[in-house]
PLY file of the C-alpha trace (Angstrom):
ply
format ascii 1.0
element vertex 167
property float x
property float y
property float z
element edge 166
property int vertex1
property int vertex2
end_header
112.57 52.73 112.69
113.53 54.50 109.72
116.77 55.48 108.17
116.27 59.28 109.24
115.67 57.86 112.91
119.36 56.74 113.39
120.97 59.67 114.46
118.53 60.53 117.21
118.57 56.44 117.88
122.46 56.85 118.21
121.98 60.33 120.35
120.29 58.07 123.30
121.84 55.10 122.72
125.53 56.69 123.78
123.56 59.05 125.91
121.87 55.35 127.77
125.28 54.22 128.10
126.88 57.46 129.42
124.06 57.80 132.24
123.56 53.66 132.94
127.02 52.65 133.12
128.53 55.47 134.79
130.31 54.16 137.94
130.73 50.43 135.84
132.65 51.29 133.13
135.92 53.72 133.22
134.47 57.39 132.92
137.57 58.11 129.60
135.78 55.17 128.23
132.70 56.16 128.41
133.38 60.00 127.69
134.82 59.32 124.40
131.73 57.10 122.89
130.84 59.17 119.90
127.20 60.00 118.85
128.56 60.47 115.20
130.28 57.73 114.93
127.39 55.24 116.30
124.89 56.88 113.94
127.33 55.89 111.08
126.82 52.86 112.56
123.38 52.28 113.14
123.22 53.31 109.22
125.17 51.10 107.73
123.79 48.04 109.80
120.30 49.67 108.82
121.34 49.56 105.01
122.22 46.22 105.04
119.87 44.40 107.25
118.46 41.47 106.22
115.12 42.00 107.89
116.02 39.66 110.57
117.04 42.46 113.38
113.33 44.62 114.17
114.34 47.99 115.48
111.48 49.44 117.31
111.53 53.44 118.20
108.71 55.13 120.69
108.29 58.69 120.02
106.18 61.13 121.87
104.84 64.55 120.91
106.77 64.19 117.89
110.16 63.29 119.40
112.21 60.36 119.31
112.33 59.12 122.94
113.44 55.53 122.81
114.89 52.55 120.93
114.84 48.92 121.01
116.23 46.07 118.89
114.90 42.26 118.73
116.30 39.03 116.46
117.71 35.55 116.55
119.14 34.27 119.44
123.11 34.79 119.17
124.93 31.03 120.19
128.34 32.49 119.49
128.24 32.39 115.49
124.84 30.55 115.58
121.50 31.80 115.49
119.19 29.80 117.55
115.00 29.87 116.98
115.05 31.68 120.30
115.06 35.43 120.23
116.86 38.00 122.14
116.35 41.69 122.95
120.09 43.26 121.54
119.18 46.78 122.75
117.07 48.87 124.86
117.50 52.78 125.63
115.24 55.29 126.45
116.33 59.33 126.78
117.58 59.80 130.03
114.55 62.46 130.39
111.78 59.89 130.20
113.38 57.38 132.52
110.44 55.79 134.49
107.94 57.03 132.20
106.91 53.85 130.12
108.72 54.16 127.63
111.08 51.59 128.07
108.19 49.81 129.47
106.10 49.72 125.96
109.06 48.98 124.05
109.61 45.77 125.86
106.51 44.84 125.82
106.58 45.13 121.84
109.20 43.48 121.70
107.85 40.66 123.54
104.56 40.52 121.74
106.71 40.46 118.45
108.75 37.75 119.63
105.75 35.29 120.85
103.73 36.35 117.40
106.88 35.05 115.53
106.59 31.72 117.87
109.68 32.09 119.16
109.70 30.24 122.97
111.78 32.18 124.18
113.13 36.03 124.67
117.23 35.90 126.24
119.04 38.89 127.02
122.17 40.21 128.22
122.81 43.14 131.06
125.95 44.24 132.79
125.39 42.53 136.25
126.38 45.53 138.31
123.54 47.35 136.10
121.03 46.74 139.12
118.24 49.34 137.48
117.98 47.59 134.58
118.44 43.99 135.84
115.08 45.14 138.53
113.24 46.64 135.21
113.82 43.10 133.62
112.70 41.59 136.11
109.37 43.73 137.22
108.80 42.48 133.34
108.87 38.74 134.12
112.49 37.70 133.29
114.65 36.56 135.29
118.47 35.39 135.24
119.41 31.75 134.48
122.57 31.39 135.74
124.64 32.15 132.18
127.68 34.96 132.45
129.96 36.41 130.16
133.44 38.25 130.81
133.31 41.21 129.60
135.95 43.86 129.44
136.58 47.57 128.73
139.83 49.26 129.15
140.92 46.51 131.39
138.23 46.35 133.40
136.08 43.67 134.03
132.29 44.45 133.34
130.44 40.94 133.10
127.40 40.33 131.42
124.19 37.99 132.75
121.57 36.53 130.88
118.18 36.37 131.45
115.11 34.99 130.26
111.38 34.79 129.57
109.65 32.29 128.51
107.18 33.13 125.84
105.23 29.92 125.46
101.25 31.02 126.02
99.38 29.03 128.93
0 1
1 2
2 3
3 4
4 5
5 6
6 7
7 8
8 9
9 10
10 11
11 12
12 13
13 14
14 15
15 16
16 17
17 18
18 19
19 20
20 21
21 22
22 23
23 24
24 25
25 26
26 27
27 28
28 29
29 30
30 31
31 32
32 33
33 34
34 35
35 36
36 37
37 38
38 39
39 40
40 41
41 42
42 43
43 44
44 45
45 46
46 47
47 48
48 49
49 50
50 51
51 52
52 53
53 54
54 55
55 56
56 57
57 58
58 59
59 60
60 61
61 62
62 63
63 64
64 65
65 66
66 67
67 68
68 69
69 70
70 71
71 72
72 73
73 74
74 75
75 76
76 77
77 78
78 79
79 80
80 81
81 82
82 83
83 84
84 85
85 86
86 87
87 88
88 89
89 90
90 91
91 92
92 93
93 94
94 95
95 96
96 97
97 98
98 99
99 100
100 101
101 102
102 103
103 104
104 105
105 106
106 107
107 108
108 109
109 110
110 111
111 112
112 113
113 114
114 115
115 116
116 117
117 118
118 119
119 120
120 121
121 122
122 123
123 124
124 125
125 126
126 127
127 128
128 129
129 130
130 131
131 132
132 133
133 134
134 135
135 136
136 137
137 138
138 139
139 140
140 141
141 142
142 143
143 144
144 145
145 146
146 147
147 148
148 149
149 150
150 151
151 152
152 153
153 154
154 155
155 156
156 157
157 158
158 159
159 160
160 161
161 162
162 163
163 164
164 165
165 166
């Protein structure tokens, strides 16, 4: 990912979130998200990354059709040698195309390359198309949940896992 790629990353990031969590998350909430404003966003995190996030973009025929984001493990403040996968969104156009597919599976190869052991990562648990494309992929939830809230309404979180460790 480049610097240039953030506005198209933000475009189907908010895009991902308007089309997945419709139906989870209150439709004003969701209506408002702002492609602008999460571009500024993804710039300013871009500018000052240490190096420790990897953003990952597929493209096809010239276009930017998907985005994912790998790093440390998040313990609350603490960053674990595990990884985790932060972020994963493909343009609602491509949807069961691969995309999202190859990106996770870059991510993954990434992650075991670096040594880590193993690849967590969150998903809204009434998000059952992406919890049975995690899973198709070989993770699977261990029993970990967050609360998670937006505009008063609960939205919780589950983590899974894969285990990276070769053999």
């Amino acid at each position: 990912m480049t610097l240039a790629d953030c506005d198209r990353v933000a475009e189907i990031r908010i895009r991902g979130w308007q089309t997945a969590y419709r139906g989870l998350m209150p439709q004003p909430y969701l209506d408002a998200l702002s492609v602008t404003e999460d571009a500024e966003r993804r710039r300013e995190r871009f500018r000052r990354s240490d190096g420790s996030v990897v953003n990952l973009v597929a493209e096809q025929d010239g276009e930017l059709v998907g985005w994912a984001a790998h790093g440390p493990y998040r313990d609350g403040e603490q960053r674990t040698s595990d990884a985790e996968l932060y972020a994963i969104y493909v343009d609602a156009a491509r949807f069961g195309g691969g995309v999202g597919h190859a990106l996770l599976q870059e991510s993954v190869r990434r992650c075991t390359a670096a040594g880590h052991q193993r690849l967590y990562l969150w998903v809204l648990k009434g998000n059952t198309r992406a919890r049975a494309f995690y899973e198709r992929a070989g993770f699977h939830p261990d029993g970990a949940e967050e609360p998670f809230e937006v505009d008063g309404v609960a939205v919780p979180e589950v983590r899974y896992v894969k285990s990276l460790r070769a053999g």
